[in-house]
C-alpha positions, 0 to 999 in steps of 0.5 A: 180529819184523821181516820180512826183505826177500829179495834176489837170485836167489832172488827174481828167479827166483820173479818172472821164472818166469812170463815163461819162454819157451813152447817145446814139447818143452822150455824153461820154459813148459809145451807142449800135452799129448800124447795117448792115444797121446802125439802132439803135432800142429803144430795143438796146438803152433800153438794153444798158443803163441796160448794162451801169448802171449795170457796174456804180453800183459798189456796186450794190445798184441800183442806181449809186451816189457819193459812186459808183463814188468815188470808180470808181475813186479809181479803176481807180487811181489804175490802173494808178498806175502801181508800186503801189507807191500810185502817179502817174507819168507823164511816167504812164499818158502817158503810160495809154494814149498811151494804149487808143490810141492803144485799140482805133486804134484796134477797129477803124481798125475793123470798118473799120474807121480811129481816128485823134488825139485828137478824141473820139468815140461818138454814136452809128456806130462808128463815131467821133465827134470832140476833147474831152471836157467838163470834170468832169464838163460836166458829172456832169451837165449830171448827175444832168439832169438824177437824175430828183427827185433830190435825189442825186442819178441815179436810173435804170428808171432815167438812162434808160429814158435819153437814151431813151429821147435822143433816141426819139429825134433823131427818127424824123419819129416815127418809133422806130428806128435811122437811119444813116441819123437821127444820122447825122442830130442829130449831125449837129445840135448839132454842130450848137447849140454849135457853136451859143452858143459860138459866142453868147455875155456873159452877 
């Protein structure tokens, strides 16, 4: 049977999903792990982000810009061409989504936690925060706030100070680290803001 090349969003987003930008306490890419006590200092988040940005330069330019993306994306089409053939299959979307799913399971088994369908991993300490959503499109608003000299492309200082941005508004008390209760709060109130925005009239 002849292999059907899979278009769309679909595709896009399994290609883009590893350019997602790195925003501790939520957003695409995953954050530092909290601690036993499920505190998150400024230095993890710091470190974090260097860690993120050194994967996202793939050429290793220090910055990450439409090059690194389109090679991310090529690397990744790659991978979800298991045979080769240059057209990915809808039995090899599966196939890649079947794996997240069980990699996903594993870690969340280690944890200690449980994913529903559909649910992705946002933040630091493990938690889920709803469906996925956004795509290409959201991670490119992403990036245009983090490119903040509008060069077209993120340097380590831009890339760094986002997390921290997101970090320090998170650390409602000032003392330099998020605690449980802190992300949490984060959370709620970026679901209410989400919530108003959708029930707000258009135009």
């Amino acid at each position: 049977m002849k292999k059907t090349l899979i278009a769309g969003a679909a595709l896009a987003a399994m290609l883009t999903g590893s350019m997602a930008i790195a925003q501790p306490g939520g957003g695409k890419m995953r954050g530092p792990d909290a601690n036993q006590d499920g505190v998150i200092t400024e230095a993890e988040v710091r470190g974090h982000a260097r860690e993120r940005f050194a994967k996202m330069d793939v050429n290793n330019d220090g910055k990450i810009d439409k090059a690194d993306r389109e090679a991310r994306q090529a690397e990744r089409f790659k991978k979800l061409d298991t045979d080769g053939n240059g057209q990915i299959s809808q039995a090899e979307m599966t196939a890649a989504r079947e794996a997240r799913e069980a990699k996903r399971g594993e870690r969340m088994a280690q944890r200690g936690t449980e994913a529903k369908p559909g649910e992705t991993r946002g933040g630091p300490g493990g938690k889920w925060r709803g469906k996925r959503g956004g795509g290409g499109e959201g991670m490119q608003r992403g990036m245009m706030r983090m490119d903040t000299n509008k060069d077209g492309a993120i340097s380590l200082a831009e890339f760094e100070a986002a997390a921290v941005e997101r970090f320090k508004r998170q650390d409602t008390n000032n003392d330099g680290q998020v605690t449980k209760a802190e992300r949490d709060a984060a959370r709620e109130a970026m679901k209410q803001r989400w919530q108003e925005k959708r029930a707000a009239p258009e135009g």
